[in-house]
C-alpha positions as CSV (number, residue, x, y, z in Angstrom):
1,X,-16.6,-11.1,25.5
2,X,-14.9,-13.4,23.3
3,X,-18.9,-13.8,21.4
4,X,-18.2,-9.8,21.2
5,X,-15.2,-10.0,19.3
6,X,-16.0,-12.5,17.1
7,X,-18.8,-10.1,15.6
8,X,-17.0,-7.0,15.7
9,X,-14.0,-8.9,13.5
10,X,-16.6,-9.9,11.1
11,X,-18.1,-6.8,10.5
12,X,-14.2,-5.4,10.9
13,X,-14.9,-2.9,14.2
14,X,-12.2,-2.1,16.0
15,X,-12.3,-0.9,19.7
16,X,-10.6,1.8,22.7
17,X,-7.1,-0.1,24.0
18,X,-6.5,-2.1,21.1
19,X,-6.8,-0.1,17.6
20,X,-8.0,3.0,18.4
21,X,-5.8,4.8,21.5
22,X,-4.3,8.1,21.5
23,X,-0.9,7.0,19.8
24,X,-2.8,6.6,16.7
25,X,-4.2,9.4,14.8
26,X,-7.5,9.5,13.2
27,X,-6.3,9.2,9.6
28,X,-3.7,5.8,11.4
29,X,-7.4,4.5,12.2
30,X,-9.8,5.4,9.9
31,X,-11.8,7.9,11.6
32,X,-11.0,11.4,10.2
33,X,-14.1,11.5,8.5
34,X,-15.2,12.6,12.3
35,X,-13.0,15.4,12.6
36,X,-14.4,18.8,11.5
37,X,-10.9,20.4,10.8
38,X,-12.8,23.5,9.4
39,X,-15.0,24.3,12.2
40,X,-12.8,26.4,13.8
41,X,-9.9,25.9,16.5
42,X,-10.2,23.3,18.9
43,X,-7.1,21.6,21.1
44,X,-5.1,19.2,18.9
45,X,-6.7,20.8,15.7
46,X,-2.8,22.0,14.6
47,X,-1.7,18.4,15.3
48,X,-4.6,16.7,13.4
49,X,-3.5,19.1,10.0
50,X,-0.4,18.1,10.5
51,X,-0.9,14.2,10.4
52,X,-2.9,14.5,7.6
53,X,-0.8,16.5,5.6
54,X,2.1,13.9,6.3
55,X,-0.2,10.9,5.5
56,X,-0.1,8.0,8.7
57,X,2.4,5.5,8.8
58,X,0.4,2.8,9.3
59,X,-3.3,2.0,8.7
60,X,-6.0,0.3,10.3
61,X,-6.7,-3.1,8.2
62,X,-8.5,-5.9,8.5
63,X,-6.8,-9.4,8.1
64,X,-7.8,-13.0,6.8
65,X,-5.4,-15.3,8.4
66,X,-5.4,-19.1,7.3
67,X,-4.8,-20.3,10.8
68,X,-6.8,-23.7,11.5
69,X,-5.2,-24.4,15.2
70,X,-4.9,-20.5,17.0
71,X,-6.3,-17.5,16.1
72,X,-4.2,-14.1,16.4
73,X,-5.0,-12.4,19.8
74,X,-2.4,-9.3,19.7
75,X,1.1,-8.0,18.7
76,X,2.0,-10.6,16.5
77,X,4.1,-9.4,13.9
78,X,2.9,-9.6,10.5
79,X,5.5,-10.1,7.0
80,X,6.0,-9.5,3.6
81,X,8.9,-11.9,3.3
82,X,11.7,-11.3,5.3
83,X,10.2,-7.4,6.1
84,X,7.9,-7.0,9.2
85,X,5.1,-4.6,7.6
86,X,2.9,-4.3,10.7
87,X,1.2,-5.8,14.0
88,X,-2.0,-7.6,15.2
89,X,-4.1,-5.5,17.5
90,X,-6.6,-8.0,18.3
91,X,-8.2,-11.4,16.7
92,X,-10.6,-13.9,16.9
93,X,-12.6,-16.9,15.0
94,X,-15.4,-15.3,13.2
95,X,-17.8,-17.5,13.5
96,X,-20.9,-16.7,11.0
97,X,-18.0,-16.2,8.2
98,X,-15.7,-19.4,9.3
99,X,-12.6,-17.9,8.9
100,X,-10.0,-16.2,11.5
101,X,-9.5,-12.4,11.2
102,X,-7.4,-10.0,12.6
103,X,-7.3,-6.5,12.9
104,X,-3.7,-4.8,12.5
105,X,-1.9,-1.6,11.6
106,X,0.3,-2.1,8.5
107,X,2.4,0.3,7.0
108,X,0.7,1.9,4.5
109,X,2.7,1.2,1.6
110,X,0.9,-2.4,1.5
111,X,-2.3,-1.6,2.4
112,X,-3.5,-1.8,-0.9
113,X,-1.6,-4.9,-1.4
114,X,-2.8,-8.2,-2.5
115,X,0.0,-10.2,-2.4
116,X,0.3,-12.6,0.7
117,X,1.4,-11.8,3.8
118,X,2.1,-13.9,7.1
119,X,1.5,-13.5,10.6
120,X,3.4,-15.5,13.1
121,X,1.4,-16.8,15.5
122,X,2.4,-19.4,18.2
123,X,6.1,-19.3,16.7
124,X,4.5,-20.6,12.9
125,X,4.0,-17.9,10.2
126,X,0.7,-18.3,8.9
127,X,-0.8,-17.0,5.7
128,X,-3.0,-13.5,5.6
129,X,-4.3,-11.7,3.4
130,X,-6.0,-8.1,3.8
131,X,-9.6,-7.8,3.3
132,X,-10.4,-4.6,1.4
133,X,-14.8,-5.0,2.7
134,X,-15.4,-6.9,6.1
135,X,-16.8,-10.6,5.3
136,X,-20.0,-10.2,6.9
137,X,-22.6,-7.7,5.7
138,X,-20.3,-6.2,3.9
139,X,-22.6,-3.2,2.6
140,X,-24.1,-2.7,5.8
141,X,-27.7,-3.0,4.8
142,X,-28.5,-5.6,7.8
143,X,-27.2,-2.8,10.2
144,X,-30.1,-0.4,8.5
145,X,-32.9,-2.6,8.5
């Protein structure tokens, strides 16, 4: 498992429980690309408009942290300064890129942002930064052949 999440970070795939769940929406998470508003009614369908006409809260993003000794495993908070912008959903050492990532949901003001932000782990703050393209096969072309 842990071998399973390494990858996944790397490639910046989140997973059921952790980032995706049904408190998030699809827009909160990245997926709704997969929702096919204009196919017709379907349960939730008023509820999806909605969200997207309001924009999400948060977003789905994935996290470099500079973290030699413990890697982010889940809720930590995460900074800009003295203002908590977000939370860890899960993290691990990625171990083809050699760096520790996190996935977490930050408010979507900074998502764009790349000024520094921390992430307390263990009690320390530690330094992160948000990667806009997952570190490892960042185009995807390995995944197509």
């Amino acid at each position: 498992m842990r071998a399973q999440d390494s990858l996944r970070l790397e490639k910046g795939y989140g997973v059921w429980s952790l980032e995706f769940s049904t408190s998030c929406t699809p827009a909160m998470a990245g997926l709704e690309r997969f929702v096919a508003a204009d196919k017709g009614d379907f349960i939730g369908r008023n509820a999806f408009l909605a969200a997207q006409e309001a924009g999400p809260p948060q977003q789905l993003v994935l996290l470099q942290l500079e973290s030699p000794e413990a890697d982010a495993t889940g809720y930590e908070p995460i900074h800009h300064g003295d203002q908590r912008v977000g939370y860890v959903t899960s993290g691990a050492y990625g171990h083809h890129v050699r760096q520790s990532l996190a996935l977490a949901y930050v408010d979507t003001g900074w998502c764009a942002t790349t000024e520094p932000l921390s992430v307390t782990i263990l009690g320390k703050p530690r330094a992160a930064r948000i990667l806009h393209a997952p570190p490892y096969d960042p185009a995807g072309s390995k995944l197509r052949g």
